[in-house]
C-alpha positions, 0 to 999 in steps of 0.5 A, a space after each residue: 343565189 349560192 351559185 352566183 356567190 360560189 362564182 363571185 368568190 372564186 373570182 376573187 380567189 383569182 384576182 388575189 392569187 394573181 396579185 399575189 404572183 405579180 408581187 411574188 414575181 416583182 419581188 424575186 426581179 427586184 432582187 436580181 436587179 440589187 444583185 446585178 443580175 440584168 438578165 434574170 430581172 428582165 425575164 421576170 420583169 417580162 412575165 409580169 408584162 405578159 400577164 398585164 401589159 398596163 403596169 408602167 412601174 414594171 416597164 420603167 423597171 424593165 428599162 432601168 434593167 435593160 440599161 444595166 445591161 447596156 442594150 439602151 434601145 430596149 431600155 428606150 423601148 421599156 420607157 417609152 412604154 411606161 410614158 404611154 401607159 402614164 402620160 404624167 409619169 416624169 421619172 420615166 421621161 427623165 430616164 427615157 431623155 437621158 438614155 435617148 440622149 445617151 444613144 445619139 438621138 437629142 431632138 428626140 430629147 428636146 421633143 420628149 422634154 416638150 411633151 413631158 412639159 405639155 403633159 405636167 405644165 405645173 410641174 417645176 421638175 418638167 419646165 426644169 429640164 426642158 431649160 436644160 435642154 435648151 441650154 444644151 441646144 444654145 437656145 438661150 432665150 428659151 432655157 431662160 423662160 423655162 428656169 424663171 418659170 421653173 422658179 414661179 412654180 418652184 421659188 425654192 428651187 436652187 439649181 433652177 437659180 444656179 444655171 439661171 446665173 450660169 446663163 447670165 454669167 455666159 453673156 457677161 450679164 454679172 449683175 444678173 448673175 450676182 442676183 440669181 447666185 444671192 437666191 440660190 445661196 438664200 435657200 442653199 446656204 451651204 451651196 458650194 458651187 453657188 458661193 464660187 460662181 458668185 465670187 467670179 461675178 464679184 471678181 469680174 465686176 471689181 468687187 474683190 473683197 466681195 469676191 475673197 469673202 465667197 471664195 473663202 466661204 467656198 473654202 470653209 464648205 469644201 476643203 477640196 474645192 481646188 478652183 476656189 484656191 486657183 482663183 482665191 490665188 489670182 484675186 491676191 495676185 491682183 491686189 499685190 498680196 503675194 505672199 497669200 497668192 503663194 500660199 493660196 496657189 501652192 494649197 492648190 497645187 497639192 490638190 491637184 499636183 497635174 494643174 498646169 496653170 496653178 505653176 503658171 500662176 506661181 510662177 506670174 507671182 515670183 516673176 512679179 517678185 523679181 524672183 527669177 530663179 523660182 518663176 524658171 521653176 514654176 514655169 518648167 513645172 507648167 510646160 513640163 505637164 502641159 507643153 502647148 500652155 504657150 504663156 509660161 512658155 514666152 515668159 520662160 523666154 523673157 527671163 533667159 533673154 533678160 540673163 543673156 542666156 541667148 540659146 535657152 531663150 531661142 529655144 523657148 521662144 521658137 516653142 512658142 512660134 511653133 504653138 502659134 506662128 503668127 505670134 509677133 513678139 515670138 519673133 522680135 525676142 528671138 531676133 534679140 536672142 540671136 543677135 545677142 549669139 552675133 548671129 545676125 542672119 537669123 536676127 534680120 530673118 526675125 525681126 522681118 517674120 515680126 513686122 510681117 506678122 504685126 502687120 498682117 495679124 497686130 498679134 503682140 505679146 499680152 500677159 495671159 489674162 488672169 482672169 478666173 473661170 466659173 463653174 457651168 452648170 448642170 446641162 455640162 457646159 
């Protein structure tokens, strides 16, 4: 009896002493990874494994190290690990989706994403990310069942409303949107994004108070958040508010002083203005950051043809042909311009170049829409 009780408390004493040493070698392997020392956490990470291979934890953090060292075939490895070991483990499925995806292999992610889902079928997080999935596929239809299934299980989960909206919002479904926005604003009040995806729906569907109001909320929740400005800007521009789609576009601009189309914008509402001599500047501005931007480009060309300033007009128009040849109206201004220098040779050559393209292409000169993007969601659209 004294026998079997010296056995079974030496017994003990191993297991604890190994536990203790697993959380020993564990502990000294975290450490290194806060240090960034990859190549030390691995090894200690694969003593551990060489003592017990059914830790999943350790896998999943011999995967995040092996990330850090950028050898992302080992860290698919480690996590593919961790999934078998712990079928439900999401975290390590989120991490293997993410570095698979990151290595080229997207059908394996679609089909991780699917079994990660199998295996937690209540979990919100799982339906979540296999919509994303789908989303980044195209798979419409399927990453909309997956997010209003994610909603059921999770009705206060934001993002899953957002880029529901988003999905609506891809197919002009903005009513649709408007509501998936409202619920995500419901439960995030202070959603940014939300609040500025709402106010491109309230645009697109004419409703532009509606849409002033949610770009100004934006406004007050970041301070930073340029779009808001650009499309604050357009909506005043629209309306005949001037002097605030000035204000609101030059705000914009001292954010963000490389956005081509904030001077477009600016210089739309000088022009508006008959204020020739501030569009000219605004437009340069647009062309100098951004040559091939072909509108700031044409309407360059309609101001200098509108002073007689025939050459400067050539010039731009003949950008604009280069940008896209079979721009109809390019051709007939520039025939214009050059019949206003008396040279009626090239005049004659353009006015042809015009009836021809008109006939073959009906592509005629249209004011760039002043229409306002809205923010894609997190799948990267």
């Amino acid at each position: 009896m004294i026998k079997r009780k010296v056995i079974a408390g030496l017994v003990l004493l191993l297991i604890f002493s190994h536990c203790g040493y697993a959380k020993e070698i564990s502990t000294v392997a975290d450490k290194y990874m806060d240090e960034g020392r990859w190549e030390k956490a691995i090894g200690e990470y694969e003593k551990l494994l060489e003592k017990n291979k059914k830790q999943p934890e350790i896998y999943f953090k011999l995967g995040n190290a092996y990330y850090k060292k950028g050898d992302l075939e080992k860290a698919v490895e480690s996590f593919t690990e961790a999934t078998k070991i712990k079928p439900d483990y999401a975290e390590a499925y989120q991490r293997l989706c993410e570095v698979s995806a990151q290595i080229g292999a997207p059908e394996d992610e679609l089909k991780m994403r699917m079994r990660e889902m199998q295996k937690n079928p209540n979990s919100a997080d799982a339906h979540f990310r296999l919509a994303d999935c789908y989303y980044k596929r195209k798979c419409f239809e399927d990453a909309q069942r997956e997010y209003e299934t994610t909603i059921a299980l999770e009705p206060g989960k934001t993002e899953a409303y957002f880029n529901l909206g988003v999905l609506h919002q891809d197919f002009n479904n903005h009513d649709k949107a408007i509501g998936a926005y409202q619920k995500a604003i419901e439960f995030s009040p202070g959603y940014a994004k939300a609040h500025f995806n709402l106010g491109v729906a309230y645009h697109k569907t004419g409703r532009l108070e509606d849409a002033i109001r949610e770009y100004r909320l934006v406004i007050e929740i970041r301070q930073d958040y340029q779009e808001a400005y650009v499309n604050l800007g357009i909506v005043y521009f629209v309306l005949g508010n001037n002097s605030d789609a000035i204000e609101a576009f030059n705000k914009a601009s001292t954010l963000d002083a490389n956005n081509a189309k904030v001077y477009y914008y600016l210089g739309n509402v000088y022009s508006k203005m008959d204020n020739a001599d501030n569009a000219v500047v605004e437009y340069k501005k647009a062309v100098k950051i951004n040559p091939r931007l072909l509108a700031p480009h044409y309407n360059l060309g309609l101001i200098y043809l509108k002073k007689q300033m025939a050459d400067q007009a050539i010039e731009e128009f003949t950008q604009v042909i280069v940008l896209d040849h079979d721009y109809a109206d390019a051709y007939l201004n520039r025939g214009k311009a050059y019949e206003l220098k008396g040279d009626k040779t090239n005049a004659q050559s353009d006015y042809h170049s015009y009836q021809h393209a008109k006939a073959a292409f009906a592509r005629t000169y249209k004011e760039e829409n002043h229409s306002p993007d809205y923010e894609g969601s997190s799948p990267g659209k």
